[in-house]
C-alpha positions as CSV (number, residue, x, y, z in Angstrom):
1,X,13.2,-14.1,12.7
2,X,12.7,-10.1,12.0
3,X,16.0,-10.3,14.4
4,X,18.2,-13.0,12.8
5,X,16.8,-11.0,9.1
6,X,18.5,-7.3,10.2
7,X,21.7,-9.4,12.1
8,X,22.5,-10.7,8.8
9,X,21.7,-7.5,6.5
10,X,23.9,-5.9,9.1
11,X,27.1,-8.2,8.6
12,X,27.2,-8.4,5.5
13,X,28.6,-4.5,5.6
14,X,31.7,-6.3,7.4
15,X,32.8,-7.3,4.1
16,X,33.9,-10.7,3.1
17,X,35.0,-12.2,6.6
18,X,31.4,-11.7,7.7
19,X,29.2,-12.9,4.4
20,X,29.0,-16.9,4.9
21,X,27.7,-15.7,8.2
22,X,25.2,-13.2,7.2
23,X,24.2,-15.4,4.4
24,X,23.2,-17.9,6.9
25,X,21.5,-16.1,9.1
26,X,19.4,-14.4,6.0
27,X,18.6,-18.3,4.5
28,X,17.1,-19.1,8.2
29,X,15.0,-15.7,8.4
30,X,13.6,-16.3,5.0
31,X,13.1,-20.2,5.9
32,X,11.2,-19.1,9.0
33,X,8.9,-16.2,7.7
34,X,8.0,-18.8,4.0
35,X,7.0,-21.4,6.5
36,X,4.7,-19.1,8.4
37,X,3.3,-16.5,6.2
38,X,4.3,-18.4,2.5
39,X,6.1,-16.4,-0.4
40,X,3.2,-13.5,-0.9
41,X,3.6,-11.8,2.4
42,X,5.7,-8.7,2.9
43,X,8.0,-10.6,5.7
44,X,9.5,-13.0,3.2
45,X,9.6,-10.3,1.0
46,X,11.9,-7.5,3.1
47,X,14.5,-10.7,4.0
48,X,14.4,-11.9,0.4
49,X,15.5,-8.4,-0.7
50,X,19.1,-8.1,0.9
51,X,19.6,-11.7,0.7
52,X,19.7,-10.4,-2.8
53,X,21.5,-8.2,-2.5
54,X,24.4,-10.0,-0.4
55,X,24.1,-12.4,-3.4
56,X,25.1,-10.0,-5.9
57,X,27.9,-8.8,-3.5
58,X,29.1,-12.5,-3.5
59,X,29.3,-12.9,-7.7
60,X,26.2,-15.1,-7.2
61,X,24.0,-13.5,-9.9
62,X,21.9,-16.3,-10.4
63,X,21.1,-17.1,-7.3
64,X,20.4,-12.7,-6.8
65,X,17.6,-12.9,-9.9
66,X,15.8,-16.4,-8.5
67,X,16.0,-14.1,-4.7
68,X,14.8,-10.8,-6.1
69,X,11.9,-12.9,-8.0
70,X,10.9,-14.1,-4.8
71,X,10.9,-10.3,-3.2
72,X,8.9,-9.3,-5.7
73,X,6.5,-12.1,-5.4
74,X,5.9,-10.4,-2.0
75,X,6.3,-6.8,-2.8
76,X,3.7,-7.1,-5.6
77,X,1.1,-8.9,-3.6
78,X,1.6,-6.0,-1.0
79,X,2.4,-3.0,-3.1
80,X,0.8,-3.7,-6.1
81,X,2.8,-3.9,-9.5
82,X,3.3,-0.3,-9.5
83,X,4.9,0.2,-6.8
84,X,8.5,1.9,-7.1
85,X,10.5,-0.9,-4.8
86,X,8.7,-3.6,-7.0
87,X,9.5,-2.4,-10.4
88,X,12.9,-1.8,-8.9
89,X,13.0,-5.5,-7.7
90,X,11.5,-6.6,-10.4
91,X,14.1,-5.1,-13.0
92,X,17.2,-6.4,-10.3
93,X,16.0,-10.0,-11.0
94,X,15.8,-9.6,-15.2
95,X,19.4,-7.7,-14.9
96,X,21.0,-10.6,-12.4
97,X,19.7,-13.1,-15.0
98,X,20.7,-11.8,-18.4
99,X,24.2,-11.0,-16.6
100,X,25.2,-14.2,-16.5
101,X,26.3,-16.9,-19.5
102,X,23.6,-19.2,-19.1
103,X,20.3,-19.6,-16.6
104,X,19.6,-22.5,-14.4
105,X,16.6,-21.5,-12.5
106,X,13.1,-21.1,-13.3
107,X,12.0,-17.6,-12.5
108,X,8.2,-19.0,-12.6
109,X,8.3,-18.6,-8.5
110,X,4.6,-17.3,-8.9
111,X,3.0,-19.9,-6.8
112,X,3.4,-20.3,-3.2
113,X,5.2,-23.6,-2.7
114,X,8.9,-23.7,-0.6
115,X,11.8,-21.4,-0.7
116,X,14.4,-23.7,-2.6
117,X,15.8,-26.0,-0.4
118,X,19.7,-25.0,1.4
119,X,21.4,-27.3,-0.5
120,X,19.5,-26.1,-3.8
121,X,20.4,-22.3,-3.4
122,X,23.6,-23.6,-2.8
123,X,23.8,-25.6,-6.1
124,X,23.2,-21.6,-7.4
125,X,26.6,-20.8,-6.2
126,X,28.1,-22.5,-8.5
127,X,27.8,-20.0,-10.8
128,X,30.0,-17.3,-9.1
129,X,33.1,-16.0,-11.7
130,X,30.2,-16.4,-14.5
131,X,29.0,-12.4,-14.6
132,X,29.7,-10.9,-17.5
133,X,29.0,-7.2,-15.7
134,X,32.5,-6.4,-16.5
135,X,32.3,-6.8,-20.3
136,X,29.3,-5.0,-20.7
137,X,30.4,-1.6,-19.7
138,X,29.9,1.0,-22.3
139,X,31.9,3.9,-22.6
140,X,29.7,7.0,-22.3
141,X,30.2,10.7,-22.9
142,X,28.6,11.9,-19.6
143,X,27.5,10.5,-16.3
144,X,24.4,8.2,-16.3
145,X,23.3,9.5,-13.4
146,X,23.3,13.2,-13.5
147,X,23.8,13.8,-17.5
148,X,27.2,16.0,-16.6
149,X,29.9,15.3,-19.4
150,X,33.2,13.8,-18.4
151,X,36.1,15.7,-19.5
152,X,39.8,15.7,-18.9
153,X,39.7,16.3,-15.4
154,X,36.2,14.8,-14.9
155,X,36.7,10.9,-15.1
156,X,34.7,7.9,-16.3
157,X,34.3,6.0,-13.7
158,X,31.7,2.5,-13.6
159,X,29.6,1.2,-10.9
160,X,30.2,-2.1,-10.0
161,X,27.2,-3.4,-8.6
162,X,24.8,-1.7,-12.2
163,X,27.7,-1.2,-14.3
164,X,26.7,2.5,-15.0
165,X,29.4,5.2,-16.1
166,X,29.4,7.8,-13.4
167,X,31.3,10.4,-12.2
168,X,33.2,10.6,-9.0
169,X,30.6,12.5,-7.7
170,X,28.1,10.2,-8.2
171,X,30.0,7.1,-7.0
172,X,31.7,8.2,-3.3
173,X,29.9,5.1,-1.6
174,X,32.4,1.9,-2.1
175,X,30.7,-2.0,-1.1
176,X,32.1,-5.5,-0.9
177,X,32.2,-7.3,-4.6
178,X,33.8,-10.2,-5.1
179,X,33.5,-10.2,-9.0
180,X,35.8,-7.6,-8.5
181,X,37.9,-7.7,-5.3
182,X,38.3,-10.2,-2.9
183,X,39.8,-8.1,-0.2
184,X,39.1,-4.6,-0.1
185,X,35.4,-2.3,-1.2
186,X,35.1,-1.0,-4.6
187,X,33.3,1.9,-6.0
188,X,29.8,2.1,-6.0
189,X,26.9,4.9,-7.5
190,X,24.9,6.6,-5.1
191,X,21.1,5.0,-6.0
192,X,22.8,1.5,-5.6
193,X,24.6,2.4,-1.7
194,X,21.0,3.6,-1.0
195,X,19.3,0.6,-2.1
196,X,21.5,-1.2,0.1
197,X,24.6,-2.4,-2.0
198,X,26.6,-1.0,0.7
């Protein structure tokens, strides 16, 4: 299962010819380590966080928050609450849900019953073209990730995975979105390509 887990987190960097696969193989890892080891252990947690992240790749931001929910079940049983990755996980899931126009999961996955069946998460696709990501960008005056002002020369550029304004500096990494284009990578900040939006 650890396997079939990295096989998929590793095609879904192929871009959009390879993410029904790796989306797939991701569903049967987490199937496989819920069924042996239940929601609070960190093995359903480390599969649950890219399958996440592939979701958010594919416009699926509904289905991302009731995923990174899950992670963070695990991650906070492990780590504790304090823990960096599960804050981090933690906020993923309350940004995936408020970015979309309405919410049609429960986010009360504290207990330890099934992953959502496949053709429930699939009922969460639905929901793709709903983001609003887009229309929430805010102009700013300087980059939100090192504080430098954009000028004439030094663009506004925006994340689109967080949404930030960044410079170019801080946004050289690029990562399949679908929100935004179907075909080829788009840009993407630094912290987001190292959490694995890449």
């Amino acid at each position: 299962m650890t396997s079939i887990g990295h096989l998929g987190t590793l095609l879904k960097q192929f871009g959009p010819a390879r993410l029904d696969e790796a989306e797939l193989l991701l569903y049967k890892a987490l199937k496989g380590f819920q069924t042996l080891h239940g929601k609070k252990h960190i093995a359903s947690a480390e599969v649950a966080f890219p399958y996440a992240i592939l979701a958010v790749q594919q416009g699926k931001r509904t289905k991302a928050a009731y995923l990174f929910a899950l992670a963070a079940i695990g991650l906070e049983a492990v780590l504790g609450s304090d823990h960096p990755h599960t804050k981090y996980t933690i906020e993923w899931a309350e940004k995936c849900a408020k970015s979309v126009n309405h919410h049609t999961i429960r986010m009360d996955n504290t207990g330890d019953g099934p992953l959502l069946t496949s053709s429930e998460l699939k009922s969460l696709d639905l929901n793709i073209g709903i983001f609003v990501s887009k229309s929430s960008w805010q102009t700013a005056s300087s980059c939100e990730r090192c504080m430098i002002q954009f000028t004439m020369m030094r663009r506004e550029h925006h994340c689109r995975i967080c949404g930030l304004s960044v410079c170019n500096d801080c946004s050289t990494g690029s990562t399949t979105s679908l929100e935004f284009d179907q075909k080829k990578k788009v840009r993407v900040c630094g912290p987001c390509e190292a959490q694995g939006f890449s």
